[in-house]
C-alpha positions as CSV (number, residue, x, y, z in Angstrom):
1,X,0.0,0.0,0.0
2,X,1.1,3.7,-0.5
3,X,1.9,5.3,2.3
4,X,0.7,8.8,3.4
5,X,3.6,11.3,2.0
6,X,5.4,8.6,0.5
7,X,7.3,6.2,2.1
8,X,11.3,6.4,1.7
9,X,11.3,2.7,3.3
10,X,13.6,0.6,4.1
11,X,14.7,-1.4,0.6
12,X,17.1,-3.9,1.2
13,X,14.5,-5.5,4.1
14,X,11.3,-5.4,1.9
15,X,9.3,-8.3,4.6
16,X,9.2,-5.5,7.2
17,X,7.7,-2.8,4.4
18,X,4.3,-4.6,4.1
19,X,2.1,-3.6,6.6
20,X,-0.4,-1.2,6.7
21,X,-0.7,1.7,5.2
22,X,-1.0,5.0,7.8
23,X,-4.3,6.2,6.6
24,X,-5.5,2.4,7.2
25,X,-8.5,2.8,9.2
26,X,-9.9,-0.7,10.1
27,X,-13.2,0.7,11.7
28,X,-15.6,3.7,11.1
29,X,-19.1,4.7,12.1
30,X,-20.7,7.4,11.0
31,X,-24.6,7.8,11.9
32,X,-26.5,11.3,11.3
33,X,-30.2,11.0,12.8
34,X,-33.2,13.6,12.7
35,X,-36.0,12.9,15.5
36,X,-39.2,15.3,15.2
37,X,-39.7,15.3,18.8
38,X,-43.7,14.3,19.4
39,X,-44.6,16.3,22.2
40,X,-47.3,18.7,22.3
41,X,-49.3,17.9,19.1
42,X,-52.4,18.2,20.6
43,X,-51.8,21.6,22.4
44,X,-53.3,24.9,21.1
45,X,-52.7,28.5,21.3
46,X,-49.5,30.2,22.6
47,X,-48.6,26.9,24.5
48,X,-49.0,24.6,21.3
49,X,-47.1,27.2,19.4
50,X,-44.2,27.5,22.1
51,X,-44.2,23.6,22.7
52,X,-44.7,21.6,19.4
53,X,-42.2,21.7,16.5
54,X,-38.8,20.7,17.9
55,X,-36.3,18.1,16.5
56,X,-33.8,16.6,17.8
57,X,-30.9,15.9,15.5
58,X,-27.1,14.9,15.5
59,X,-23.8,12.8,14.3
60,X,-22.7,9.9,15.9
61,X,-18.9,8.9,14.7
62,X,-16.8,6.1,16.2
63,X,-13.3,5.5,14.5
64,X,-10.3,3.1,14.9
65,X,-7.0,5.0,15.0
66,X,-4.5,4.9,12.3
67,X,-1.1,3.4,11.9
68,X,1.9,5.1,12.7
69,X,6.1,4.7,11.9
70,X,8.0,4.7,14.9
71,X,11.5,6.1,14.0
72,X,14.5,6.3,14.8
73,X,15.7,9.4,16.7
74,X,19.1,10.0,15.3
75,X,21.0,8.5,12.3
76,X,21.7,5.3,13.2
77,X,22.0,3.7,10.3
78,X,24.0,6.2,8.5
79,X,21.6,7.1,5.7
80,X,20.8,10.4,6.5
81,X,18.0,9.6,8.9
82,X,15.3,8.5,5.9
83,X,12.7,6.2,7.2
84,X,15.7,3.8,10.1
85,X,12.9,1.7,11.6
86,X,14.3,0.5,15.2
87,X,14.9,-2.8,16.0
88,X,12.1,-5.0,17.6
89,X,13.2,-6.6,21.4
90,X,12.5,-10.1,21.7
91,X,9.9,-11.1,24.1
92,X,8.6,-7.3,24.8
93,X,5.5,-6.5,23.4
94,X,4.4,-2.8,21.4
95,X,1.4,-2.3,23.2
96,X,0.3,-1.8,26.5
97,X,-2.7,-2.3,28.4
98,X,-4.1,0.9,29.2
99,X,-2.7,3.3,26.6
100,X,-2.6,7.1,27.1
101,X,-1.5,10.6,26.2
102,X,1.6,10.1,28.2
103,X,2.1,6.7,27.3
104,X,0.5,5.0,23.8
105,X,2.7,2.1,23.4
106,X,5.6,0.2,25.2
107,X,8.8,1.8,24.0
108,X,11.1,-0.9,25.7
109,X,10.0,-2.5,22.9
110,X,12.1,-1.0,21.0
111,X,15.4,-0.7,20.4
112,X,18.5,1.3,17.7
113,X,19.4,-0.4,15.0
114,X,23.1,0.3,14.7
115,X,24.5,0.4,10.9
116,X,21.8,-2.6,10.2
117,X,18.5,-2.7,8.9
118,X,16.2,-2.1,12.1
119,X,13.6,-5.6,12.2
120,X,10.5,-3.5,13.3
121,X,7.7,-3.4,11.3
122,X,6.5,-0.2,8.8
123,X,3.6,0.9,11.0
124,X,3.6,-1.0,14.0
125,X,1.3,0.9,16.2
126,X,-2.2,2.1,15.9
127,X,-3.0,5.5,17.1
128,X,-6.1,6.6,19.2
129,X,-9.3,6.5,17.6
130,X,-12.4,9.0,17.3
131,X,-15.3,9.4,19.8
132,X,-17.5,12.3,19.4
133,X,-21.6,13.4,19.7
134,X,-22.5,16.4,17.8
135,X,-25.5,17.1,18.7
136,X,-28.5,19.9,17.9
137,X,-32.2,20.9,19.2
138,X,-34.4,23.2,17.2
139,X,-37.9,24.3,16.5
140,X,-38.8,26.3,13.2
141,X,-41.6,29.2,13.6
142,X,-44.0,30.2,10.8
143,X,-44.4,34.0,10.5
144,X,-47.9,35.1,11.0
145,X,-47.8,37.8,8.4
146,X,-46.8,35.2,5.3
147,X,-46.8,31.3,5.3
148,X,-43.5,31.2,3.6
149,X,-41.4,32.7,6.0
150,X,-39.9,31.1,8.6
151,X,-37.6,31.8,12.0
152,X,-35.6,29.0,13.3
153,X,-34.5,29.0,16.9
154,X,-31.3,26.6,16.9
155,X,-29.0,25.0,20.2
156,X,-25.7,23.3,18.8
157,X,-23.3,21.2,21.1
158,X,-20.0,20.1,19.5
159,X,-18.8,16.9,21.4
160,X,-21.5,16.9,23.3
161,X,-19.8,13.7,26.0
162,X,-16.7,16.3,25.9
163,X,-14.9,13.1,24.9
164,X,-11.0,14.3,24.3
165,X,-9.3,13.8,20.5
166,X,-5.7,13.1,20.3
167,X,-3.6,12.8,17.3
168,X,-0.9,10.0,16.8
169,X,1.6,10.3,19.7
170,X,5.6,11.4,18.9
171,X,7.0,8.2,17.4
């Protein structure tokens, strides 16, 4: 696959450059809704008008994370720093179990590959996915004076669970 901003990988270990590509998102769920909220249908007068009408609408979206390189952080392969994947450690595993902002994945997994070919993987971690509610409550009013004309009193909430959305860690 073609990675995102091309990929200056590794040649000479080509088993280790197939993997996933960084914009490889295994999972996403995207669901818009629109609920005409039933209330006050049979209510007339100033209280009908005030209390029938309103919808309910919003945007569910639930994402997996994408793939990321982890890199070496100087040149220690002496190729100018392009694309040195580290060197995997035997018996230590990339992730953890309860990943975070101050820690994503287990870096004693890792290891500098000195003047060699590191043996990790392309992409060998997946980055934090996408949560979010947008959600939005309004009720349209016809104009007395003309049929055609319309006012529409609208509430917006933008991540309504105020759920927080990180981007790939430093790798």
């Amino acid at each position: 696959t073609i990675n995102e901003g091309s990929c200056g990988c590794q040649t000479s270990n080509l088993k280790n450059n197939r993997d996933s590509s960084s914009m490889d998102q295994r999972q996403r769920f995207v669901a818009g809704y629109v609920w005409q909220i039933p209330a006050g249908k049979n209510l007339h007068g100033l209280v009908g008008g005030i209390a029938k009408g309103w919808a309910l609408n919003g945007i569910v979206t639930l994402a997996s994370g994408n793939p990321f390189h982890i890199g070496e952080a100087s040149d220690t392969q002496n190729n100018a720093g392009n694309w040195e994947y580290p060197n995997l450690v035997s018996g230590q595993s990339v992730n953890i179990a309860n990943p975070g902002p101050s820690l994503w994945f287990n870096t004693a997994a890792f290891s500098p590959s000195i003047l060699q070919y590191g043996t990790a993987m392309r992409n060998p971690v997946v980055g934090p996915g996408t949560h979010t509610a947008d959600l939005s409550m309004f009720k349209t009013f016809q104009m007395p004076y003309r049929d055609s004309h319309t006012v529409q009193f609208r509430m917006e909430v933008f991540n309504a669970t105020n759920t927080p959305e990180f981007s790939n860690p430093g790798s």
